[in-house]
N, C-alpha and C positions, 0 to 999 in steps of 0.2 A: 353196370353200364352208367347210371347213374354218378358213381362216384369213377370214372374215367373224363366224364364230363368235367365235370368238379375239378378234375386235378391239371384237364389241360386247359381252363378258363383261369385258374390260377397260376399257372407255367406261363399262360398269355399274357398275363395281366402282370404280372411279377416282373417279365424278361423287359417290361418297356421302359426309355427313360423318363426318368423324373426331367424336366427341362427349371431351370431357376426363375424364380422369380425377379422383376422386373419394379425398378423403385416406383412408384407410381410418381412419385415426382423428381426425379435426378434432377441430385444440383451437385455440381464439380466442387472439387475441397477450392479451388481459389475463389468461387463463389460465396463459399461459407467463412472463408478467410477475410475477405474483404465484406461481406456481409458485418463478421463480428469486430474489426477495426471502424467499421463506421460508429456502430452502436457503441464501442470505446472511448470515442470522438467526443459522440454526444453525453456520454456520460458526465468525462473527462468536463466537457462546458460548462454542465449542469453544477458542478460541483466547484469550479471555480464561478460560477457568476452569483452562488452561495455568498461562496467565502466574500466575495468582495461586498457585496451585500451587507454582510456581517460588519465588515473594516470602514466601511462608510455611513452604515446606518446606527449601528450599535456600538462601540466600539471609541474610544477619548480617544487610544492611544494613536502612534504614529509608524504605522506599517511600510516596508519597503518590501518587492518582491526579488527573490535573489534568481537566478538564471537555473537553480535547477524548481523552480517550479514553488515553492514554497515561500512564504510572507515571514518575516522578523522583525521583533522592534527589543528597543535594548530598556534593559530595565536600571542597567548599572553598566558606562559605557568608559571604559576607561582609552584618554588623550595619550597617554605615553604608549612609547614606542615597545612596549613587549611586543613579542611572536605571536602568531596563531601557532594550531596545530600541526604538524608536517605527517605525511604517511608515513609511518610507524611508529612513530611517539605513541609513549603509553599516557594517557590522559585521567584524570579524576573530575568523576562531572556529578551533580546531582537533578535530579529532574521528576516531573509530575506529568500525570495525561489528565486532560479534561477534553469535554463537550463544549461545540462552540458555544453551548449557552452555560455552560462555566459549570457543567456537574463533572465534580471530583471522577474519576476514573479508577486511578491509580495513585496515589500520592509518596511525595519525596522517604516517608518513614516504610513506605511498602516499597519501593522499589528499590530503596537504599543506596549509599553512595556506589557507581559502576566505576569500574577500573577497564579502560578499554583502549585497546593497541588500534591507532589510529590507519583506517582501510583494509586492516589485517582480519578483524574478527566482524561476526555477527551482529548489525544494527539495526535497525530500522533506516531507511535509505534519507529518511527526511533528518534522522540525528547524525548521520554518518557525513551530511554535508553539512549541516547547520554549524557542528562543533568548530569546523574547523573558518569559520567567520568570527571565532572570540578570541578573545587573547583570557587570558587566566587572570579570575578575579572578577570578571565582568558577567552580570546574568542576565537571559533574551529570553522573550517569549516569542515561542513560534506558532505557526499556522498550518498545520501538513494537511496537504487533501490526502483523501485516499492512496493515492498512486503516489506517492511518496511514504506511506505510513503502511498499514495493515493491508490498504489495497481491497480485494473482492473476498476476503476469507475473512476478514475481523482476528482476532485473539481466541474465539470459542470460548470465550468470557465472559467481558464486559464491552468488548470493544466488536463494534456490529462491522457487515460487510459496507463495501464504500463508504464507511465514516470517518470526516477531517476530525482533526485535532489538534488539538491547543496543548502546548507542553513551555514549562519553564524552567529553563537548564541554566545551570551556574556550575562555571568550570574552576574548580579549586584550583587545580596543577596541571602543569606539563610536565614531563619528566622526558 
């Protein structure tokens, strides 16, 4: 008797539904969307009100901000009328990464001369626009915040999450 008990409190208990649980705080994905665009925003600030920081407090040289987000200044700026880069030119560049406070990163004998088809292949978005503002022969140092360069990942190396960088690229050739 005992264990007839047992097996219909079990059969009762077994046949009920589970009902789901309930987020203890729902927030809709456009909520959480526009939540993380904000904190973008203010990243994005923080990280230009750096940089400029840098260009005006620290900083001799002679900065201009170009339209996609990033600071240049020409180290070797040549008057004649050569080309820039055009998308799909294959291009010969040389270049370094440092910290805005000038620690080597990467340098020109480690990253070696790149051979790169201009819009075609894989760059960092801050050299993919910067190259094509030189004509050949001429060398720029640049300024890439984050969101131009490695962005929120870093390299998994040397180079951290949200960190600007300072790179100084000298383009041999256009081909």
């Amino acid at each position: 008797m005992r264990i007839s008990i047992l097996l219909l409190l079990l059969l009762v208990i077994g046949c009920t539904k589970n009902e789901a649980r309930r987020p203890v705080n729902p927030k809709s994905s456009t909520t959480i969307f526009s939540e993380t665009l904000d904190e973008a925003r203010k990243l994005r600030l923080l990280e230009d009100k750096s940089i400029l920081n840098y260009i005006n407090n620290k900083s001799t040289r002679n900065y201009m901000q170009s339209e996609s987000g990033f600071w240049y200044s020409y180290d070797t700026k040549l008057e004649s009328d050569y080309r820039t880069p055009q998308p799909g030119d294959t291009i010969r560049f040389s270049y370094n990464l440092k910290t805005l406070k000038d620690s080597l990163l990467y340098g020109k004998a480690e990253l070696g001369i790149v051979d790169y088809i201009v819009d075609k292949q894989d760059q960092i978005t801050g050299i993919q626009r910067g190259v094509k503002l030189m004509k050949e022969g001429e060398t720029m140092t640049f300024i890439f915040p984050s969101y131009t360069a490695y962005g929120s990942t870093g390299d998994g190396k040397k180079i951290g999450i949200y960190q600007s960088l300072k790179s100084t690229i000298t383009l041999l050739n256009i081909k």
